[in-house]
C-alpha positions as CSV (number, residue, x, y, z in Angstrom):
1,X,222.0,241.9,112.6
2,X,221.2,242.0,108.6
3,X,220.9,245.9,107.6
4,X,220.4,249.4,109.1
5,X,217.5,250.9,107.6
6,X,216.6,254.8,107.8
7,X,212.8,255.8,108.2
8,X,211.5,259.3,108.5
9,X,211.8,261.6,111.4
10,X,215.5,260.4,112.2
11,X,213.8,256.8,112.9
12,X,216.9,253.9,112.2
13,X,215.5,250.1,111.8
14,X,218.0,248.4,112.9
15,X,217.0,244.4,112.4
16,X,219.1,242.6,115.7
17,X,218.4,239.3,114.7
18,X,221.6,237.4,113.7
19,X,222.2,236.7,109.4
20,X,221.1,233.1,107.9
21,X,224.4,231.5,106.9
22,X,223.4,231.6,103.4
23,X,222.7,235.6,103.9
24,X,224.0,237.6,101.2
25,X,225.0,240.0,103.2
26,X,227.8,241.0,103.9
27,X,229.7,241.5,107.4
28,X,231.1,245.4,106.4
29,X,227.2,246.2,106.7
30,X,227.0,245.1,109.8
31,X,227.4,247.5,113.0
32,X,227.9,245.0,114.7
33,X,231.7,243.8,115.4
34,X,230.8,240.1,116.2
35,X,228.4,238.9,113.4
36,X,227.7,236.2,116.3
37,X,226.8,238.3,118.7
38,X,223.1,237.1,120.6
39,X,220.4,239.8,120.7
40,X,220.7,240.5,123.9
41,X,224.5,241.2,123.7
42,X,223.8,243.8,120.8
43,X,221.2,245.4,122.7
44,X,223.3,245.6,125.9
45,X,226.4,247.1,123.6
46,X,224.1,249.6,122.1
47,X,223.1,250.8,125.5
48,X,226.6,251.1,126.2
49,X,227.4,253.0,123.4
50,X,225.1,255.9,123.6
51,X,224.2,258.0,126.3
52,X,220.5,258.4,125.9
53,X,218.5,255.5,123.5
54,X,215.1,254.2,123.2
55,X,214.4,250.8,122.5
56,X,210.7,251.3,120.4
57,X,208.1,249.1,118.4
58,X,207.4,250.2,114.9
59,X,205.1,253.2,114.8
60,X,205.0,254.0,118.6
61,X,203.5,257.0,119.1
62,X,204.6,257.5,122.7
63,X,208.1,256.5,121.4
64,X,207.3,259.9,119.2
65,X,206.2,261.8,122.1
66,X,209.8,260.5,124.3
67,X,211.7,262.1,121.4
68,X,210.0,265.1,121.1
69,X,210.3,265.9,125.4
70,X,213.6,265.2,124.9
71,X,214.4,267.5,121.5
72,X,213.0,270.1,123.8
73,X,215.4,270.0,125.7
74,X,218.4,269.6,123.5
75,X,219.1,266.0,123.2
76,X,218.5,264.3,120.1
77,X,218.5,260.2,121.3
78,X,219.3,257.1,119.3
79,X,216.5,255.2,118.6
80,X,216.2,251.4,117.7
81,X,213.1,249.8,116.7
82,X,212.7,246.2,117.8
83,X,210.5,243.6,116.6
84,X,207.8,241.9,119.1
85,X,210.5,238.8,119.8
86,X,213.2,241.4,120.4
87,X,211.8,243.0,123.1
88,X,211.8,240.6,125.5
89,X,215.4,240.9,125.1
90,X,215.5,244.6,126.8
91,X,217.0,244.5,130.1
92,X,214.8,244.8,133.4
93,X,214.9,248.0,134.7
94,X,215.9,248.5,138.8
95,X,212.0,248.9,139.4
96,X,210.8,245.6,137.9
97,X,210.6,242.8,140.2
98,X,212.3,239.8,138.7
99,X,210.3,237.3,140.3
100,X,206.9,238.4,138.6
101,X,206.3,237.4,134.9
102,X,207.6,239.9,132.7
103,X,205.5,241.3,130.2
104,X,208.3,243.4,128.2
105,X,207.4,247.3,127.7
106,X,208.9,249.1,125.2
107,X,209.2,252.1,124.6
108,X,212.2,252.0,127.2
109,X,214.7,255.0,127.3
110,X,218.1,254.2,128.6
111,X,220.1,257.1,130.0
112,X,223.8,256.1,131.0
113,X,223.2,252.7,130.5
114,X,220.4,252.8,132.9
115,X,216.9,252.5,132.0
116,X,214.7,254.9,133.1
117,X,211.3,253.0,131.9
118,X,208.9,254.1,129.4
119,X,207.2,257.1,128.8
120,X,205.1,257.3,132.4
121,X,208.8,257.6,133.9
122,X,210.6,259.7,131.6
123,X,208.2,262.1,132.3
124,X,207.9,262.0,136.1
125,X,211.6,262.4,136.0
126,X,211.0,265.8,133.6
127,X,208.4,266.7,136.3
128,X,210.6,266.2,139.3
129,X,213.4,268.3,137.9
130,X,215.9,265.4,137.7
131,X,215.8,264.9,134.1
132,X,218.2,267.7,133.1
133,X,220.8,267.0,135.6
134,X,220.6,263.4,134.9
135,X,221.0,264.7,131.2
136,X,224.0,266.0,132.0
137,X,225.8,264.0,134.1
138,X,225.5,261.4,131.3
139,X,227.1,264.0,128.6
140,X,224.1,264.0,126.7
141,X,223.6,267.8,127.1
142,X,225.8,270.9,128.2
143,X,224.7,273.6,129.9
């Protein structure tokens, strides 16, 4: 993980791909607390960490759209954009069968630590009513 980077509209870059060892940088930029850690470990760890999070690729616009449902709500998530080779680090959700070939799918909102899907799902669960409960349960928003 070299560098946090912040973009308009709250966006935050953060680049998951472990330094060079002749990187300048240096670890106290780092979010990370094991410099070592793999991609997939940060990923999972930033899952953990917040409530709701949505793993993007640069410029999504229904990564946009995710955000703005869930702003009208009340929740403001975290939001990580991932380059093409980090997203086939994102966990499989429940849904996905692990014996097909996996063509990764991002966006992908996690709430808890599970992952809801992309925008299709986040919105069926708006739709269903189960969103907001979910919402809260997690502490992501208080009614």
């Amino acid at each position: 993980m070299q560098g946090l980077r912040r973009y308009p509209n709250d966006v935050v870059r953060l680049d998951l791909t472990s330094p060079s060892p002749t990187s300048t940088t240096s670890m106290t930029n780092n979010l990370s607390i094991d410099g070592e850690e793999s991609t997939e470990t940060k990923i999972q760890r930033l899952i953990s960490e917040h409530p709701v999070i949505i793993f993007s690729r640069s410029s999504c616009c229904m990564c946009h759209v995710m955000r703005k449902l869930l702003a009208t709500i009340g929740v403001h998530p975290t939001v990580i954009e991932l380059d093409d080779h980090e997203i086939s680090a994102l966990p499989l959700s429940d849904h996905d069968d692990a014996d097909s070939p996996r063509s990764p799918a991002a966006p992908a909102v996690f709430i808890g630590g599970t992952c809801v899907g992309g925008l299709e799902s986040l919105f069926a669960l708006h739709l269903s009513g189960h969103l907001v409960p979910k919402l809260v349960e997690v502490g992501a928003l208080w009614v």
